[in-house]
C-alpha positions as a printed Julia matrix, in Angstrom:
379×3 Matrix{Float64}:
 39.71    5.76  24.22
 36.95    7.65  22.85
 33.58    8.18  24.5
 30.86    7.1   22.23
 27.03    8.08  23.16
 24.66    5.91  21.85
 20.94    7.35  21.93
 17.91    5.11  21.72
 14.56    5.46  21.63
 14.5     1.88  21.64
 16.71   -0.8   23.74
 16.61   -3.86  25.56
 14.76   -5.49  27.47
 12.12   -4.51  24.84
 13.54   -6.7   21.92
 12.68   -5.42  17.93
 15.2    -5.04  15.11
 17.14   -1.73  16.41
 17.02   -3.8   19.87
 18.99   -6.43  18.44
 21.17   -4.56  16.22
 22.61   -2.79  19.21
 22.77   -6.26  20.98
 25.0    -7.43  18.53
 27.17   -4.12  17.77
 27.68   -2.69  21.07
 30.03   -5.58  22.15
 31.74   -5.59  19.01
 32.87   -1.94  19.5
 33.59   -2.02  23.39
 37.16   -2.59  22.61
 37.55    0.63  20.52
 35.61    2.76  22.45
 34.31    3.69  25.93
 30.14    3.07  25.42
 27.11    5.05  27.09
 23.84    3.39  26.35
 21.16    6.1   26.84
 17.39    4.52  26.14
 13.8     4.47  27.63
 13.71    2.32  30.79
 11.12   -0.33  29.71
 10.28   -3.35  31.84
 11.68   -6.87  32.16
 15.66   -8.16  33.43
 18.27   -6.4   31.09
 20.93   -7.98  29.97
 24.33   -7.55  31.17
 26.62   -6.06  28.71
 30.14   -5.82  30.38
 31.87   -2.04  30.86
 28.83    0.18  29.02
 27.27    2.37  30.96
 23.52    2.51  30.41
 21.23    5.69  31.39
 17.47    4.9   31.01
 14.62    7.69  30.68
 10.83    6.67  32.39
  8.84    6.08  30.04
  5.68    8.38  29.56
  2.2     7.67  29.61
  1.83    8.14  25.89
  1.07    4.73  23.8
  1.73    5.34  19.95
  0.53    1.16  18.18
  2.74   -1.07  20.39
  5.22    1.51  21.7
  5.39    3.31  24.75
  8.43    6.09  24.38
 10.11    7.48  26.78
  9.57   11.07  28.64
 11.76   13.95  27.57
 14.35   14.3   29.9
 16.98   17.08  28.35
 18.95   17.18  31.75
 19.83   13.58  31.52
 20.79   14.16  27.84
 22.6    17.3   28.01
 24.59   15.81  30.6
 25.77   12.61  28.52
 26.28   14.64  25.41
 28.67   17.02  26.86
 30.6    14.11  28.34
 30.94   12.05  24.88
 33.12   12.62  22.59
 30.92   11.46  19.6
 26.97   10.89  19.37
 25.38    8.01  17.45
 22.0     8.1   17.6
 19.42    5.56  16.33
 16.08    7.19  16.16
 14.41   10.52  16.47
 12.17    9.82  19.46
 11.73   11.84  22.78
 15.87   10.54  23.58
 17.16   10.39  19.7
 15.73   13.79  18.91
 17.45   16.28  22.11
 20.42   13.76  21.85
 20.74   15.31  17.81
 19.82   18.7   18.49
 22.17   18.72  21.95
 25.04   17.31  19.88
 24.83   19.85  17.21
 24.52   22.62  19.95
 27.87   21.72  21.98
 29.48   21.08  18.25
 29.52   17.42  19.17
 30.64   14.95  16.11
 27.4    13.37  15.48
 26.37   10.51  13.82
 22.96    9.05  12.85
 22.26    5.45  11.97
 18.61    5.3   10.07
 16.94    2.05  10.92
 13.39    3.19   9.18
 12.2     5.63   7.29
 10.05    7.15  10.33
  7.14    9.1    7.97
  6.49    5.41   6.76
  6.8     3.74  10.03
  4.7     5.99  12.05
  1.85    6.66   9.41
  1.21    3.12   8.71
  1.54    1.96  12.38
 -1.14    3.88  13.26
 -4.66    2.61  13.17
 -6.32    3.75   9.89
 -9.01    4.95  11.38
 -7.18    8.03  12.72
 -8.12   11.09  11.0
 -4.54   12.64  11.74
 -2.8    10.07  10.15
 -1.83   11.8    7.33
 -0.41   14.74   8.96
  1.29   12.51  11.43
  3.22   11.34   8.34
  3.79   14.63   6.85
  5.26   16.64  10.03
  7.47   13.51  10.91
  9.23   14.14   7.65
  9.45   17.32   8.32
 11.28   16.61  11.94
 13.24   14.26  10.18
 14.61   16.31   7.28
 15.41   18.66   9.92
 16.62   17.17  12.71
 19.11   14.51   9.52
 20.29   17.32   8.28
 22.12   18.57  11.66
 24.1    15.11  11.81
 27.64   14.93   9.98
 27.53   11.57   8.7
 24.2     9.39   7.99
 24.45    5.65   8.19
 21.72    4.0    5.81
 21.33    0.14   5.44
 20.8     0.38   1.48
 21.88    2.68  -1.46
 18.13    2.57  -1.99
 17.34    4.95   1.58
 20.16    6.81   0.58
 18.18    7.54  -2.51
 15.09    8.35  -0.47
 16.75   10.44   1.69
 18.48   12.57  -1.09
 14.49   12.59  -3.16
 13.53   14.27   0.1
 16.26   17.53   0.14
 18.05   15.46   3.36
 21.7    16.4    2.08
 24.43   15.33   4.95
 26.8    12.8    3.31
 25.92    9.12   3.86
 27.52    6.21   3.99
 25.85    2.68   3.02
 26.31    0.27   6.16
 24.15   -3.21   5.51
 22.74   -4.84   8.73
 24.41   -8.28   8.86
 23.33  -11.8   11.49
 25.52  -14.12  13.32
 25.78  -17.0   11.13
 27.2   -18.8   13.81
 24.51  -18.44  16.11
 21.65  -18.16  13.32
 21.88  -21.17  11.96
 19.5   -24.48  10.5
 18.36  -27.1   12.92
 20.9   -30.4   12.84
 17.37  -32.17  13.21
 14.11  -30.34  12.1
 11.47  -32.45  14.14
 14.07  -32.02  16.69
 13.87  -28.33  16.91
  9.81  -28.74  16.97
  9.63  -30.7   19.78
 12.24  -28.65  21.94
  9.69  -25.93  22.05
  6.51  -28.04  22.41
  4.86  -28.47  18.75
  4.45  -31.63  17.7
  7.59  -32.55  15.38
  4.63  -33.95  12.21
  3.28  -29.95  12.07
  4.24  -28.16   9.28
  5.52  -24.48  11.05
  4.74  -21.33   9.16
  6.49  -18.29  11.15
  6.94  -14.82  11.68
  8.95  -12.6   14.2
  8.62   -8.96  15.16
  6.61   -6.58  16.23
  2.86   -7.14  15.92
  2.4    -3.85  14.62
  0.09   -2.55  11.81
  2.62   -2.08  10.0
  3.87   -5.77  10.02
  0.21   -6.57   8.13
  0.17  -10.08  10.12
 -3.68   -9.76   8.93
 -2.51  -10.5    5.19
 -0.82  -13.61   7.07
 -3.74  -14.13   9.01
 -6.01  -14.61   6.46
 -3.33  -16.08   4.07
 -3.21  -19.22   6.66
 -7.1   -19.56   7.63
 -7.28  -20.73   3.91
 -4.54  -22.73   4.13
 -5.81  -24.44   6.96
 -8.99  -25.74   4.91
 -6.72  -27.94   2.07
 -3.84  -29.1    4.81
 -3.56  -30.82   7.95
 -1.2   -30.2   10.85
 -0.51  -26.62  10.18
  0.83  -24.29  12.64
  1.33  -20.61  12.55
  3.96  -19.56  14.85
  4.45  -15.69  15.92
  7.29  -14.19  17.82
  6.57  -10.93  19.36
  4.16   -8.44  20.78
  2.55   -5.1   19.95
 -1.06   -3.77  19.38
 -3.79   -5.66  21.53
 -6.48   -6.26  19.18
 -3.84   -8.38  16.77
 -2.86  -10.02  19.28
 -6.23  -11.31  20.67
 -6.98  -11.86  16.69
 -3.65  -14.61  16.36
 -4.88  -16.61  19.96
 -8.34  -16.61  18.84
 -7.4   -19.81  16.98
 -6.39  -22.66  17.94
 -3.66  -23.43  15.33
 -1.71  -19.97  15.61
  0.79  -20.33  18.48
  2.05  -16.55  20.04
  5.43  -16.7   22.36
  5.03  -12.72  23.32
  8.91  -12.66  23.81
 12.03  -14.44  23.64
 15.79  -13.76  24.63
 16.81  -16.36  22.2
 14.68  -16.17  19.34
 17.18  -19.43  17.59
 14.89  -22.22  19.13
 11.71  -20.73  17.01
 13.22  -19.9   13.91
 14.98  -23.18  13.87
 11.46  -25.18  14.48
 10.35  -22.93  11.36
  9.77  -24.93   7.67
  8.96  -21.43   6.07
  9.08  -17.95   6.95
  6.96  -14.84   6.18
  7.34  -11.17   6.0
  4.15   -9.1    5.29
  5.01   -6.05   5.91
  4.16   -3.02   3.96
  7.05   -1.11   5.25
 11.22   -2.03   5.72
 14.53   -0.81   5.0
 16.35   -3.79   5.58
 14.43   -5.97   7.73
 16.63   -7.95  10.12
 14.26  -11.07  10.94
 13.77  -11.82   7.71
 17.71  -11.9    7.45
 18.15  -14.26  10.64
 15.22  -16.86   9.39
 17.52  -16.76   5.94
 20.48  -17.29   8.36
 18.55  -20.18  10.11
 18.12  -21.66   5.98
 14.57  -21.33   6.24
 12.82  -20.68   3.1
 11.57  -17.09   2.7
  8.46  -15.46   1.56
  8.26  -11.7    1.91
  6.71   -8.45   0.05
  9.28   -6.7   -1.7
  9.85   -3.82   0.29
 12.91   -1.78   1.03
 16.26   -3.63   0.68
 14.7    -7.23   1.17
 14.34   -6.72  -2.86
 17.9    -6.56  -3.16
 18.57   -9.4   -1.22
 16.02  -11.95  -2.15
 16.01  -13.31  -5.53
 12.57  -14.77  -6.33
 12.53  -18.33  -6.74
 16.08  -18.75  -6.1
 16.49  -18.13  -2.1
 12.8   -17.21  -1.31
  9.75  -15.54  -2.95
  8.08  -12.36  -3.39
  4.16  -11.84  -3.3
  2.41   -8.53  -3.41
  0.98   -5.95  -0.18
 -1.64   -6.85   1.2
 -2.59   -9.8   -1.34
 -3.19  -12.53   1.11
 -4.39  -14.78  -1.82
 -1.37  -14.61  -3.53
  0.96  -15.45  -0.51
 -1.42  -18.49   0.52
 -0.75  -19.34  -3.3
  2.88  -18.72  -2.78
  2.71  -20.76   0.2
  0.96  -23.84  -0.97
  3.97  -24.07  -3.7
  6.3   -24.78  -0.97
  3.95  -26.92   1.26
  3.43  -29.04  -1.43
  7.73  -29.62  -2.29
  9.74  -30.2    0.43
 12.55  -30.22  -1.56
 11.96  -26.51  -2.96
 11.24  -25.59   0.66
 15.07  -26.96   1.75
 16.81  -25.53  -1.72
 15.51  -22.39  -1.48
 16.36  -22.31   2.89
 19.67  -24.04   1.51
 20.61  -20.89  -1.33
 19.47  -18.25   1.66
 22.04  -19.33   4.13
 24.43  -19.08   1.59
 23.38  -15.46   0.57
 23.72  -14.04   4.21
 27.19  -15.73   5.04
 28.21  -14.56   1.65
 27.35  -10.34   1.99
 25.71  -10.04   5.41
 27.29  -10.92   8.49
 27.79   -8.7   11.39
 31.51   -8.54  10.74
 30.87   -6.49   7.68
 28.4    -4.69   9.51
 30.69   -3.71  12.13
 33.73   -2.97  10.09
 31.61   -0.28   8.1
 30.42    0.74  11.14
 33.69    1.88  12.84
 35.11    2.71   9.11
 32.21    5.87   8.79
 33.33    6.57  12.84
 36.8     6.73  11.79
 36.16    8.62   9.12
 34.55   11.78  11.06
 36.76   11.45  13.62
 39.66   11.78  11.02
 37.91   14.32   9.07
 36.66   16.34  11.88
């Protein structure tokens, strides 16, 4: 059985979309091959995952938004690259980054999956008050034409990022895998008010949600605002937010009474299933994963159209679109479904059937240990 490395800068217990995507994969391809996890050590109970062997890094005292990475620790990484017989690696953080340039060094088949497009991520994460922000964004694509260009075999979630990637002289051959949810486990509420009450809000609120990180990035002030003028024309409105990041967005979401925070959940089901509309403001994504698993849940959708959520989301047919950073427009976009119910559940209804139709994480898996097989076979 082959030994597979898997290098994180970002893992479990500290749950965002890379989090769960190796939640979901990493059992799926324990059969076919013999797993090292190595990620930053962050805080809270891990869960279990039965025969992988998981190295975690200390994290430093460095806080970049929301994220704390890990210290550089080549020893650790050195060691676990020389003992694997093929390197995946997720980001290029203080682990993703040695893992890459260790792999290419001991001629290591190495593989890269690319979850964001880190120039983007890391510029507009960043407060924009920092004067370096700018050059933050243009040495990070620097590092990451570099450091791309050392891997064999490039995993991107869309033809679009392998588009992006080419645009920006990253030339190592690529191979489209699309992120996928458990449509088993993401799946609509038998009983809506049901779902409400099971986590505590009263089954007559209308829910309005969101999961992720609260990063800058995310824009949750564009939903913010969107839902303060919401609140003024309808009763019984909740906001409900699932996740953590930056402090001051935080403390801006409690500050009122009607915006409900759960900082972190293992199960994140419960909430999307007590959802009657979701929201994604962000002014980044590739593929966005939430915004798959609320589709999964047949909650109706309505998102900016960045990355691949354009090519999965058909406006007006299984969600709608509304523009960065126009909070007028998505209260306007809102109001269309508070005001029809039975849009709201058509729209939820068509979404489900997109993601059991082209994303599920069978697919995702399959293409997964297809591009593996295919540098193994070729290398």
């Amino acid at each position: 059985m082959k030994k597979l490395l898997i290098a994180t800068d970002s893992f479990l217990p500290r749950w965002d979309g890379i989090a769960r995507f190796l939640n979901e994969i990493i059992p799926k391809l324990s059969d076919d091959y013999d797993i090292t996890v190595i990620a930053p050590g962050f805080k809270g109970k891990l869960k279990d995952f039965k025969n992988i062997n998981i190295i975690r890094i200390p994290l430093s005292r460095i806080h970049v938004g929301d994220y704390t990475p890990a210290k550089f620790s080549i020893r650790k990484i050195i060691k676990a690259v020389k003992q694997a017989d093929i390197v995946w690696t997720q980001t290029i953080g203080p682990i993703g980054m040695p893992a890459i340039l260790t792999a290419r060094f001991f001629r290591k088949p190495l593989v890269a999956y690319i979850h964001s497009l880190e120039w983007e991520l890391f510029s507009k994460s960043i407060s924009q008050k920092n004067l370096f922000r700018n050059s933050i964004s243009f040495f990070t694509k620097a590092a990451a034409r570099y450091l791309y260009n050392k891997c064999n075999i490039l995993m991107v979630p869309s033809l679009e990022v392998s588009e992006i990637l080419n645009w920006h002289n990253i030339r190592t051959k690529k191979r489209v895998v699309h992120l996928g949810t458990d449509t088993f486990k993401f799946r609509p509420a038998e009983d809506k008010k049901a779902a409400k009450k099971k986590i505590g809000i009263n089954p007559k609120n209308t829910v309005i949600g969101f999961s992720g990180r609260i990063g800058r990035e995310k824009d949750i002030v564009t939903l913010y605002r969107a839902f303060l003028r919401l609140r003024k024309s309808y009763d019984n409105l909740i906001l409900l937010v699932i996740g953590k990041g930056v402090q001051e967005l935080k403390l801006m979401l409690e500050s009122k009474k009607d915006i409900i925070v759960v900082e972190s959940a293992d199960n994140i089901v419960p909430y999307l299933q007590a959802m009657d509309i979701y929201v994604m403001p962000s002014l980044t994504e590739t593929s966005s994963l939430s915004t798959m698993e609320a589709m999964s849940c047949g909650i109706a959708v309505v998102s900016t159209p960045v990355g691949y959520i354009k090519g999965y989301i058909k406006d007006g047919y299984n969600g709608f679109f509304f523009g960065k950073q126009n909070s007028y427009e998505l209260s306007k976009k809102l109001s269309v479904l508070l005001d029809n119910k039975e849009l709201r559940i058509k729209l939820g209804e068509n979404a489900r059937k997109t993601i059991i139709a082209f994303y599920n994480w069978d697919k995702t898996t399959r293409g997964i240990k297809d591009a593996l097989e295919e540098f193994i076979s070729s290398g």
